[in-house]
TIMAR-239373 format. One record per residue (C-alpha): x negated, z negated, y; residue number from 1; residue in three letters. Coordinates in Angstrom, 2 decimals. Each point is the difference from the previous one (the first is absolute). Layout:
% TIMAR-239373
[node [X Z Y] NUM ALA]
...
//
This chain:
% TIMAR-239373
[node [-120.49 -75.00 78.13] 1 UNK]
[node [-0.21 -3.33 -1.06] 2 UNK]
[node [3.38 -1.81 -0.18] 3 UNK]
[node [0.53 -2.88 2.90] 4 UNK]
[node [0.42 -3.36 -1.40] 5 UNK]
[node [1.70 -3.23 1.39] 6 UNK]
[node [-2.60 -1.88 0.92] 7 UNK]
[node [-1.67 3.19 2.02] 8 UNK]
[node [3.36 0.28 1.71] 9 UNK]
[node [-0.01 -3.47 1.22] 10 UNK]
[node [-3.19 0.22 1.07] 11 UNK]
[node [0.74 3.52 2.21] 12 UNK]
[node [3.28 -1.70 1.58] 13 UNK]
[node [-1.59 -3.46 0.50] 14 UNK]
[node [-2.48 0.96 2.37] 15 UNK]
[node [2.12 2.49 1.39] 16 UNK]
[node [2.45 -2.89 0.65] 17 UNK]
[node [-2.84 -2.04 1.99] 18 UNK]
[node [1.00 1.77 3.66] 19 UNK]
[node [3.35 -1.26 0.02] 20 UNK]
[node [0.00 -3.64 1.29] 21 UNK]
[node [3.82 -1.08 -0.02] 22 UNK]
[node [0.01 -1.72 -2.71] 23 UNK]
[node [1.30 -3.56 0.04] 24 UNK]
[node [2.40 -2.33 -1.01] 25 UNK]
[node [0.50 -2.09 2.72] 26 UNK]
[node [3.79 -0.40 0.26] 27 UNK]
[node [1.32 0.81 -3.25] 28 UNK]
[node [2.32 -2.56 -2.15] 29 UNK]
[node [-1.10 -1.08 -2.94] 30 UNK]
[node [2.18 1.37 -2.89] 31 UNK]
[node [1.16 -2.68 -2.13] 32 UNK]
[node [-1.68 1.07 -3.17] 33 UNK]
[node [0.71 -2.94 -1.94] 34 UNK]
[node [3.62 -0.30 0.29] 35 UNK]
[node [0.33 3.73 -0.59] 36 UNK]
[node [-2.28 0.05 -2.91] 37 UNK]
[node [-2.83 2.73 1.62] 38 UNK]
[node [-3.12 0.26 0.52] 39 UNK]
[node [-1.91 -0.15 3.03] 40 UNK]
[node [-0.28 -1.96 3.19] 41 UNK]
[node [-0.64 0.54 3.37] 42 UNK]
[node [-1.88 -2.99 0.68] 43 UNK]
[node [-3.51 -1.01 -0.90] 44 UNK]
[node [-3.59 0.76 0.59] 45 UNK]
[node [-2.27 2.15 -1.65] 46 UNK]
[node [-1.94 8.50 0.14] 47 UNK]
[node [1.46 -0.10 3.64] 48 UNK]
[node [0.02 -3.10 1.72] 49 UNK]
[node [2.22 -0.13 2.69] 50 UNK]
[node [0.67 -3.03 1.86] 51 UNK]
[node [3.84 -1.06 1.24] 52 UNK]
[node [0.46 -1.91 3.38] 53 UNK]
[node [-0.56 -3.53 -1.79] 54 UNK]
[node [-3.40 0.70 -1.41] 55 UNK]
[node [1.21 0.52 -2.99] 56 UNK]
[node [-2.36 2.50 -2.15] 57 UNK]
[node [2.09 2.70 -2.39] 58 UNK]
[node [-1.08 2.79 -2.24] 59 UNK]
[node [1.33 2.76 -0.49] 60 UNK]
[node [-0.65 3.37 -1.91] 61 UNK]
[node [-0.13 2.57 2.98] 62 UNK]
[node [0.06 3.73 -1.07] 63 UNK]
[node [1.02 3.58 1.03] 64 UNK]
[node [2.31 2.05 -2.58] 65 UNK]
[node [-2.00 2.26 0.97] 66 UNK]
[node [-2.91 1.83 2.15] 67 UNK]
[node [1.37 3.48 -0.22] 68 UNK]
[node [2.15 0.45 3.37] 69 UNK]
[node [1.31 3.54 1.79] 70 UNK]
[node [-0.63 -1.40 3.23] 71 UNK]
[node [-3.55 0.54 1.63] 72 UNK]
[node [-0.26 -2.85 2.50] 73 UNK]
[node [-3.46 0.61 1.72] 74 UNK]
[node [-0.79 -4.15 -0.29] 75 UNK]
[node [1.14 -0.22 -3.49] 76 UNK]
[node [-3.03 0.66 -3.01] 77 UNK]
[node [3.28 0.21 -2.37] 78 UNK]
[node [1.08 3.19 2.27] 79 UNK]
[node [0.80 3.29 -1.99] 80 UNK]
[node [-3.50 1.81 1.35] 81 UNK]
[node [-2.15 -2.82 -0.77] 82 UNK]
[node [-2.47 0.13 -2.66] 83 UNK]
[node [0.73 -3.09 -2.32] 84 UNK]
[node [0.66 -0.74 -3.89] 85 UNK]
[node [3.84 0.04 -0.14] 86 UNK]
[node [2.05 -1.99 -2.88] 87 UNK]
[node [3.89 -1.16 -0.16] 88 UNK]
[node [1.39 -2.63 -1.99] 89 UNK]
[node [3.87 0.55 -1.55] 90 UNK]
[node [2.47 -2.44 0.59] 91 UNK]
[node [-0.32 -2.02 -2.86] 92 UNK]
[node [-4.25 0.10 -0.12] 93 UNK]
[node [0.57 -1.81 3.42] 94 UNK]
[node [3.06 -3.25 -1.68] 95 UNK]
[node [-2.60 -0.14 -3.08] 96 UNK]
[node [-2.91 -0.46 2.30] 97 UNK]
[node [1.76 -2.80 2.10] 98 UNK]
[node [1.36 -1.76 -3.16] 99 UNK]
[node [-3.68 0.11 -1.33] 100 UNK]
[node [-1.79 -1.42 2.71] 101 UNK]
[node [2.39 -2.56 0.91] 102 UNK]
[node [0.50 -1.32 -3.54] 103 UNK]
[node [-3.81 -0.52 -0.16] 104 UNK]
[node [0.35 -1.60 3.10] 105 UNK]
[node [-1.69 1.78 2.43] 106 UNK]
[node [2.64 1.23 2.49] 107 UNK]
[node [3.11 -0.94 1.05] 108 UNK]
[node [1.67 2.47 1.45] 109 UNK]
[node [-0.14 3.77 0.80] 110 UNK]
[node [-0.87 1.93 3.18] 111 UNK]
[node [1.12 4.01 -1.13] 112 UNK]
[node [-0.43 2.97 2.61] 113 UNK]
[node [-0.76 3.54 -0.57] 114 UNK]
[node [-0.64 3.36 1.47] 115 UNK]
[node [2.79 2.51 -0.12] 116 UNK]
[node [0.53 1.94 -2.64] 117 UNK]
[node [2.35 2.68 -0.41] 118 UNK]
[node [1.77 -1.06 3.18] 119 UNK]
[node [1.04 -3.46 1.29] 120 UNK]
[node [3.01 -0.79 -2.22] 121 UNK]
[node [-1.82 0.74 -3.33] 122 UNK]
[node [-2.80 -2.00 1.19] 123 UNK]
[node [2.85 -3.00 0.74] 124 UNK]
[node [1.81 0.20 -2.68] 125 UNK]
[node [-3.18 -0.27 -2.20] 126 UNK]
[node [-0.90 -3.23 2.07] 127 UNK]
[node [3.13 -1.69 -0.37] 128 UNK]
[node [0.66 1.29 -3.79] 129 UNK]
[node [-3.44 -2.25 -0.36] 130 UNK]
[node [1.17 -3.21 1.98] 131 UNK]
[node [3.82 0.45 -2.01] 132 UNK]
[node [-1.73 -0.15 -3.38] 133 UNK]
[node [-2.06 -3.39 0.88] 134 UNK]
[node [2.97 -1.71 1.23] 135 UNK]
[node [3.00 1.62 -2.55] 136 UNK]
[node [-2.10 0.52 -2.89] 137 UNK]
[node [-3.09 -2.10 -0.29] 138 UNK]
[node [2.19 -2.70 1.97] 139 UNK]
[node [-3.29 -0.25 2.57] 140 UNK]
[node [0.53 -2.92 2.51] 141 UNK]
[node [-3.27 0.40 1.69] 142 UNK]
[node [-0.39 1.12 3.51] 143 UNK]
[node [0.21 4.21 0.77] 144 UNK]
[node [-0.63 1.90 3.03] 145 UNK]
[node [0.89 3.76 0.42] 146 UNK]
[node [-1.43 1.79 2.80] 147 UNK]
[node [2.84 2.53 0.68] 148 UNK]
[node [-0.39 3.42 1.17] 149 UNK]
[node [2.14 0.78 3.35] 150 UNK]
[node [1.05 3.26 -0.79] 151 UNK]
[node [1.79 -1.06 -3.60] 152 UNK]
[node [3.75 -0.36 0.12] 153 UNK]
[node [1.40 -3.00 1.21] 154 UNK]
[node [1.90 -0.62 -3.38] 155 UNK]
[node [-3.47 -0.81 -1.69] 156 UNK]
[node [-1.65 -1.63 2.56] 157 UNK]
[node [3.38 -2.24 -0.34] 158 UNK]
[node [-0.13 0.05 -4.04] 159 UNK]
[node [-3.88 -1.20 0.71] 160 UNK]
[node [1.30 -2.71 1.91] 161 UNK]
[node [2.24 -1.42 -2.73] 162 UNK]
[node [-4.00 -0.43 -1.81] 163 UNK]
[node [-2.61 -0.72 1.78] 164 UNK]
[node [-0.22 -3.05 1.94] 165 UNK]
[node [-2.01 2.10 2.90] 166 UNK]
[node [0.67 3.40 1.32] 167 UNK]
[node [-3.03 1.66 2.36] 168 UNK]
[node [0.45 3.53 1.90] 169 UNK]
[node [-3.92 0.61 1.77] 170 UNK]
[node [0.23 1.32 3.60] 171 UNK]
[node [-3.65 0.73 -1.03] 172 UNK]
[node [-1.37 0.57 3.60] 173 UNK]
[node [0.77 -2.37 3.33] 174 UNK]
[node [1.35 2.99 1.88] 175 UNK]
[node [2.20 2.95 -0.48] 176 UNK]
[node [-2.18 2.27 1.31] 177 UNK]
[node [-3.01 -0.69 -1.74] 178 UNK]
[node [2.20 0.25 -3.35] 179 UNK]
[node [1.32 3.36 0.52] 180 UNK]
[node [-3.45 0.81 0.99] 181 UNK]
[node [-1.33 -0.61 -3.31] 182 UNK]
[node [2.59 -0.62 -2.43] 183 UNK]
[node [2.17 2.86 1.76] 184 UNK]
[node [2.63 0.32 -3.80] 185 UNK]
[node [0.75 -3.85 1.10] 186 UNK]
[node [2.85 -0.41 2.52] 187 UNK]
[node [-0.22 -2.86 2.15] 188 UNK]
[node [3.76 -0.17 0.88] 189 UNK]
[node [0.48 -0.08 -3.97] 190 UNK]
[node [-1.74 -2.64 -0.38] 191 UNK]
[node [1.67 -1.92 2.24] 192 UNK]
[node [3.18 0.65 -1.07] 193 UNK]
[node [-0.77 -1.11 -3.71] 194 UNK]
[node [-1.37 -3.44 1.51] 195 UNK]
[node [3.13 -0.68 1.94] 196 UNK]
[node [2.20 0.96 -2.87] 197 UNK]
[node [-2.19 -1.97 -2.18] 198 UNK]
[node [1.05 -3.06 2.81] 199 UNK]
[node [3.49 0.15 -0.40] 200 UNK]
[node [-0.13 -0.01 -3.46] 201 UNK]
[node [-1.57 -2.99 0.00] 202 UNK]
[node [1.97 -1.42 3.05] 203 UNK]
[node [3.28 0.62 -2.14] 204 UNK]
[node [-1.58 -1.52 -3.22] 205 UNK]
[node [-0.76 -3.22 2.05] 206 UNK]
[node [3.37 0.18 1.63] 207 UNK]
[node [1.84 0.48 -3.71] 208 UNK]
[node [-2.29 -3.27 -1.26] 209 UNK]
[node [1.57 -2.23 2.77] 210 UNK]
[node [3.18 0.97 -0.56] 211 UNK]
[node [-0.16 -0.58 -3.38] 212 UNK]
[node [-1.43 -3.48 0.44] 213 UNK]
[node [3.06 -1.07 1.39] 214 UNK]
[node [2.39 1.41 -3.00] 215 UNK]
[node [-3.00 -0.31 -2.92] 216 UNK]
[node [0.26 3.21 -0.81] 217 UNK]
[node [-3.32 1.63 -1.51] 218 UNK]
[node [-1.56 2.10 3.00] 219 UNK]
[node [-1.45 2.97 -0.25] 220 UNK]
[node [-3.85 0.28 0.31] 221 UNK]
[node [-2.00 3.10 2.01] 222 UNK]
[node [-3.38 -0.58 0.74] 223 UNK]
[node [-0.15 -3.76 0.75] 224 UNK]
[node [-3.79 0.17 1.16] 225 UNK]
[node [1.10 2.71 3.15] 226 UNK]
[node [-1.67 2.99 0.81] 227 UNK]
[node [-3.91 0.34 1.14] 228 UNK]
[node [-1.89 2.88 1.19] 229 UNK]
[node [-3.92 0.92 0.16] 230 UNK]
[node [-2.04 1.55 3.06] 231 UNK]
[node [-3.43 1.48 -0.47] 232 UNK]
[node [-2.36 -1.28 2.99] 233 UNK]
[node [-2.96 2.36 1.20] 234 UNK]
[node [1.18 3.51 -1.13] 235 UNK]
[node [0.76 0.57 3.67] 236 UNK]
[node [-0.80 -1.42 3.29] 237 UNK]
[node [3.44 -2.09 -0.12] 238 UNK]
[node [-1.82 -3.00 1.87] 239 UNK]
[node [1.40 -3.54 -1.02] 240 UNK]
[node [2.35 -0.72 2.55] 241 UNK]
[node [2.30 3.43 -1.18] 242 UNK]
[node [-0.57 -1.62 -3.64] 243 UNK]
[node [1.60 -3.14 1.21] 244 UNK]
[node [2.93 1.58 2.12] 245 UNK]
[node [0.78 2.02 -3.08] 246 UNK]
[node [-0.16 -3.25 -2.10] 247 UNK]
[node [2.31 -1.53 2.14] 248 UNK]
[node [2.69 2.64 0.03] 249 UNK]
[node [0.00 -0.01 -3.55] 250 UNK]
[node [0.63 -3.76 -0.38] 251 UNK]
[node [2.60 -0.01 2.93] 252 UNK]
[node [1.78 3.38 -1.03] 253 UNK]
[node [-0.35 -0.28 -4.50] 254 UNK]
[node [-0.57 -3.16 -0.21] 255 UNK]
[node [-2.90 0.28 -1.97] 256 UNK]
[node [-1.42 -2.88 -2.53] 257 UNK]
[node [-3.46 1.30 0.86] 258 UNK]
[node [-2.26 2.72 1.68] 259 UNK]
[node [-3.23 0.74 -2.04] 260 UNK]
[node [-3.30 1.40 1.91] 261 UNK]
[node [-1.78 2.19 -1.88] 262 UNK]
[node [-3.58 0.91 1.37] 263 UNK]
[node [-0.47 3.90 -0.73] 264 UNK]
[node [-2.54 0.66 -2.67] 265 UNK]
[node [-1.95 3.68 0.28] 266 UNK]
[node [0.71 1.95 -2.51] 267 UNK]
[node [-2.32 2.65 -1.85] 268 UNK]
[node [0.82 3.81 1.82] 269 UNK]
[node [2.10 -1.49 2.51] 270 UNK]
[node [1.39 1.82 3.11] 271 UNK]
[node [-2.07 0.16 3.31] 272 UNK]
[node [2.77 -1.88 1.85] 273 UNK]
[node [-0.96 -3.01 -2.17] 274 UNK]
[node [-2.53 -2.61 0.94] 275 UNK]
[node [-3.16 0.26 -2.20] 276 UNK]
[node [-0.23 -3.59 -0.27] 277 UNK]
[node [2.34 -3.50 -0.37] 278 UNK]
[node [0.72 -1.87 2.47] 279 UNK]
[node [-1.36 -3.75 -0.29] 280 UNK]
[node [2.03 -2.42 -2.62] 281 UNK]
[node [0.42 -2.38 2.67] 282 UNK]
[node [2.51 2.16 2.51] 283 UNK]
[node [1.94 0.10 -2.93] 284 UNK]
[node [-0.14 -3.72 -0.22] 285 UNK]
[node [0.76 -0.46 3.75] 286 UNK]
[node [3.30 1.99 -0.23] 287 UNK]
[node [0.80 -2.14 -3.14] 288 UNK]
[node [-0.83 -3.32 2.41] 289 UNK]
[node [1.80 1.86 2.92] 290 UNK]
[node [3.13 0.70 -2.52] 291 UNK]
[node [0.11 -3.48 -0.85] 292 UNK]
[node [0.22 -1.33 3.20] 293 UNK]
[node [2.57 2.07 1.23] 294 UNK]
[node [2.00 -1.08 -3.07] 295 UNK]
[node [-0.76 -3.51 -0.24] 296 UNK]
[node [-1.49 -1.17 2.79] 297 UNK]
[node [2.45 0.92 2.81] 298 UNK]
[node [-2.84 2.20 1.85] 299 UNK]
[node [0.87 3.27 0.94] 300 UNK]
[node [-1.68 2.99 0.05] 301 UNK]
[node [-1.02 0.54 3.64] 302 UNK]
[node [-1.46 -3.25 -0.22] 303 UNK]
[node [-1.91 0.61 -2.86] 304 UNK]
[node [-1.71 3.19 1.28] 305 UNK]
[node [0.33 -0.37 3.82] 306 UNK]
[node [-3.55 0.55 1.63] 307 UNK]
[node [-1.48 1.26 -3.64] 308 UNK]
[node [-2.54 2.55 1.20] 309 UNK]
[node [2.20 3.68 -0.56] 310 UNK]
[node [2.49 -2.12 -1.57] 311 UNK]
[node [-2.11 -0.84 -3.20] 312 UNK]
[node [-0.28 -3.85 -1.55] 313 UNK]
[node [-3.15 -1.72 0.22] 314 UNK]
[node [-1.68 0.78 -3.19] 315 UNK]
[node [-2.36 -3.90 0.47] 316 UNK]
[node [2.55 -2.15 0.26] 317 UNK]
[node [3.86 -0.41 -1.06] 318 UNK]
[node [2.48 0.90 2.45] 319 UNK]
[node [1.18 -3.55 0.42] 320 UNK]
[node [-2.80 -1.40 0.49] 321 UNK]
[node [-0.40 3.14 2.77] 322 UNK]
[node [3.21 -0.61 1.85] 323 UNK]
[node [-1.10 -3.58 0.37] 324 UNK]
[node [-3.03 0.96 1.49] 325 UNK]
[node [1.50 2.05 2.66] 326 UNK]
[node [2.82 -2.38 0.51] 327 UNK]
[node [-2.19 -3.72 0.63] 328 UNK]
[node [2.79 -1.36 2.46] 329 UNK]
[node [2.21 -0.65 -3.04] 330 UNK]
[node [-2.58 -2.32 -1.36] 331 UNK]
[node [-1.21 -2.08 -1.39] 332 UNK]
[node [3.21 -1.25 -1.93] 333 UNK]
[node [1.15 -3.53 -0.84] 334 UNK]
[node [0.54 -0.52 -3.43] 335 UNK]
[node [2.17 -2.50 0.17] 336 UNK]
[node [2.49 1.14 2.59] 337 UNK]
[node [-0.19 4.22 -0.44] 338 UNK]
[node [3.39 1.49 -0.59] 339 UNK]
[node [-0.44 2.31 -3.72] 340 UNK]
[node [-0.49 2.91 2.12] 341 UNK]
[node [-3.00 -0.47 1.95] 342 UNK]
[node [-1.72 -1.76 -3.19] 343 UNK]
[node [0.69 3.31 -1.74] 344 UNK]
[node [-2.24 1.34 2.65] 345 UNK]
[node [-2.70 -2.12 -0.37] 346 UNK]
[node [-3.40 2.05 -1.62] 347 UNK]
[node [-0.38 -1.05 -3.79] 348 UNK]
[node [3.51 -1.77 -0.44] 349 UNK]
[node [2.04 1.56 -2.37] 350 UNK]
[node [3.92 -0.15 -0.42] 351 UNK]
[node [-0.78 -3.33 -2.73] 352 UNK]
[node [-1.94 -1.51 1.88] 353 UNK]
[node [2.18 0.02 2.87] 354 UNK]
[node [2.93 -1.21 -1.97] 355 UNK]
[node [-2.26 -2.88 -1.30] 356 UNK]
[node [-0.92 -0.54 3.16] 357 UNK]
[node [3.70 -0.68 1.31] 358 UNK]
[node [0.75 -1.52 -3.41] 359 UNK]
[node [-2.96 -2.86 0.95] 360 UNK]
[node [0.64 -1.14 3.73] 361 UNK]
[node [3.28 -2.05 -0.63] 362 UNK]
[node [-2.38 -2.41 -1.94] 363 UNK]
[node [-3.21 -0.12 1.96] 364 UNK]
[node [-1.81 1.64 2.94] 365 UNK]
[node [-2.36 2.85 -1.39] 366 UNK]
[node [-3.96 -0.46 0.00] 367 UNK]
[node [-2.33 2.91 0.06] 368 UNK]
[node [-0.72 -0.98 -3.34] 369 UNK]
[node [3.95 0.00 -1.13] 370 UNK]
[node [-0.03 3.43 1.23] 371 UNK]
[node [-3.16 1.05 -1.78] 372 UNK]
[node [2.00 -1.40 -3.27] 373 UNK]
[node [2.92 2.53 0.53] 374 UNK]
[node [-1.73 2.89 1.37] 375 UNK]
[node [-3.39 -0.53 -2.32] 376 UNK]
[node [-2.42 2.38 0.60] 377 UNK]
[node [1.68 1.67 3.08] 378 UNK]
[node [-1.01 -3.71 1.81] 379 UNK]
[node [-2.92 2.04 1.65] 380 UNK]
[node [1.53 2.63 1.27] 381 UNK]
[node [3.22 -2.11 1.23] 382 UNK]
[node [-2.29 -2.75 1.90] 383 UNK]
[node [-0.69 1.52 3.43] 384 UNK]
[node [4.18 0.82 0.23] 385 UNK]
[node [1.31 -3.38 -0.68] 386 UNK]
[node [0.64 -3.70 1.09] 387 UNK]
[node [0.14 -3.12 -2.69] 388 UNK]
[node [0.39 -3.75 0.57] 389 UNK]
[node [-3.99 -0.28 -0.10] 390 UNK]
[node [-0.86 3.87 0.83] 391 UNK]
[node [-0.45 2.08 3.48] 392 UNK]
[node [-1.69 3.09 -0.20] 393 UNK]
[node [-0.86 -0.54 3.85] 394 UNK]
[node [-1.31 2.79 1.85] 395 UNK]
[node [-1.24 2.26 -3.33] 396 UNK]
[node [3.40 2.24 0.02] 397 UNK]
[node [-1.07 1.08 3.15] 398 UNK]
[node [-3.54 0.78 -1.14] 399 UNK]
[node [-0.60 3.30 0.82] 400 UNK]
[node [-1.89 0.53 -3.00] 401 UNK]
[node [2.22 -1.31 -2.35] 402 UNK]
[node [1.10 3.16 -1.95] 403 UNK]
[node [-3.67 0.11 -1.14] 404 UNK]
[node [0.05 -3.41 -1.97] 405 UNK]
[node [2.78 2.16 -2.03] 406 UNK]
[node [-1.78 3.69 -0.41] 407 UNK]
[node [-1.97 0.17 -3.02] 408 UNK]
[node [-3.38 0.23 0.58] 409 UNK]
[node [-2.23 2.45 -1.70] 410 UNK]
[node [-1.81 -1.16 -3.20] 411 UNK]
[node [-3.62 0.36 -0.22] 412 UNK]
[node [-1.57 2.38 -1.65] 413 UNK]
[node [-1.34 -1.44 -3.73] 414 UNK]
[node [-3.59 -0.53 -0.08] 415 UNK]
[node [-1.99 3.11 -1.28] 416 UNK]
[node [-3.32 -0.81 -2.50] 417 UNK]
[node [-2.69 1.90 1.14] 418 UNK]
[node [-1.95 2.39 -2.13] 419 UNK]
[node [-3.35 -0.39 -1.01] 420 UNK]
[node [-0.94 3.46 0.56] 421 UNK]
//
């Protein structure tokens, strides 16, 4: 049997990695590598691309330890039954990989999860022995993110902490039900617990670095970039409004950096409880649109899905843009005299624009073309919603038919050459 190399190992856990979306940096301090003579940053552009909350691109080297696991989770293709080439990287194949890559400049930070091995603490302590010899050893500054298994021991998911400048626990599925359905080894309640451990932890560390603010003393640091968790999307009939709800507890309840959709993929010999095929790309876009707006846009969620047909988004058009279609009495909006809240409403303004917006009217009343400055290309979709000095939409809010100037319309088929013959 012919003897697994490195670079066949990275390409087995790779791709297995590619179903786990929670990988980000958004959040996360930058270490001061310079002062403290390391290596690595947690800023830049340039793998996995991931994109933080500012726009800001970042790369990161996004692997499983490895694809073996005891557990046989029916939506899973890394489940124990399942038919796939299996490989596992040790501890320090994983630190020289992340050194490599991000000395030639192609990463900057590592994204490390794994299925269990052995049980859940070996499988830990393996992950965190990896993410202690990067920062103690190889004096790493660069950005890592652990996903953390619920049912390890709370004294490594805390040693994790002290490392990685993320911690993720998956609830995997949007309801408890469906997860002991078909992941039936995985206990929801277990899950939850580790998350809201995982909170305090963090809650303390914060509390410890204000304190120590006020008498300079060096505070400790656990997991400065929060906790996140991932959902898979379509393995179930979950429809999007659950998905949301769920969402929301977890934000309220675990404070939670971010929740990551995942839409299910089929897998080859899967169960017969399983959908045969993915859903479409764009519902999990609309949740991420949906998210955002409950985070950052002051909506909430039985706004966002109220009159959705069997509480599902609308898969044509963004659900801002939809709630302003079904609410036309709030519009259209004055530019120049809008509190922040209801220009956060309006279709095609973002949270910048808005704040340029704001920024602009103590100096001059806003024209339509002001606003098309700020909000660039979103003008189009913002001009039957708002007022300017030298702009009234009139009576096209009201048009009845005005969702359709925003529903993409069907390309034409290409022109086919006739034969001949």
């Amino acid at each position: 049997m012919a003897k697994t190399t490195l670079i066949d190992k990275l390409a087995i856990l790779s791709d297995a990695a590619k179903y786990d979306a929670s990988c980000a940096s958004s959040g996360s301090e930058k270490r001061n590598a310079v002062k403290a003579k390391g290596i690595g940053s947690t800023e830049g552009s340039g793998i996995c691309h991931a994109y933080a909350p500012d726009g800001r691109c970042i790369s990161l080297l996004k692997l499983l330890l490895t694809n073996f696991c005891i557990y046989d989770c029916l939506y899973c293709v890394n489940r124990s039954s399942s038919n796939v080439a299996r490989a596992r990287f040790t501890a320090e194949e994983v630190v020289q990989l992340t050194m490599s890559f991000y000395r030639r400049n192609y990463i900057e930070g590592l994204f490390l999860s794994s299925g269990i091995i052995r049980s859940s603490d070996y499988t830990m302590e393996e992950m965190v022995r990896v993410a202690k010899l990067l920062r103690t050893r190889e004096n790493f500054h660069g950005y890592i993110h652990l996903k953390t298994i619920p049912e390890a021991s709370p004294a490594l998911i805390e040693e994790a902490g002290l490392y990685a400048d993320r911690l993720s626990i998956n609830i995997e599925l949007p309801t408890d039900v469906t997860l002991e359905s078909l992941a039936p080894e995985k206990k929801p309640r277990d899950i939850r617990q580790a998350m809201g451990r995982l909170r305090m932890k963090i809650d303390d560390a914060k509390g410890e670095a204000a304190d120590a603010g006020k008498s300079r003393a060096k505070p400790r640091r656990f997991a400065p970039a929060g906790q996140s968790t991932q959902m898979i999307i379509g393995a179930d009939g979950t429809d999007d409004d659950q998905i949301l709800g769920r969402s929301e507890n977890l934000y309220g309840n675990y404070q939670l950096r971010r929740v990551y959709y995942s839409a299910f993929s089929p897998i080859p010999d899967s169960s017969s409880r399983l959908p045969l095929v993915k859903p479409p790309m764009m519902r999990e876009h609309r949740l991420y649109q949906a998210d955002w707006l409950m985070r950052f846009y002051g909506f909430n969620r039985e706004e966002i899905v109220s009159g959705g047909e069997g509480g599902m988004l609308d898969l044509d058009i963004d659900p801002k843009l939809a709630w302003a279609l079904k609410n036309r009495h709030l519009f259209p909006v004055d530019v120049n005299r809008a509190d922040r809240e209801m220009l956060l409403r309006v279709p095609g303004f973002g949270t910048r624009t808005v704040e340029r917006i704001l920024s602009s009217r103590p100096h001059r009343r806003l024209r339509l073309d002001d606003v098309a400055k700020l909000c660039r290309s979103a003008i189009a979709k913002a001009r039957p919603f708002v007022v300017a000095a030298d702009w009234s939409p009139g009576g096209a809010t009201d048009r009845t038919d005005l969702r359709l100037d925003f529903v993409p319309r069907p390309k034409a088929p290409a022109p086919q050459q006739l034969s001949l013959f």
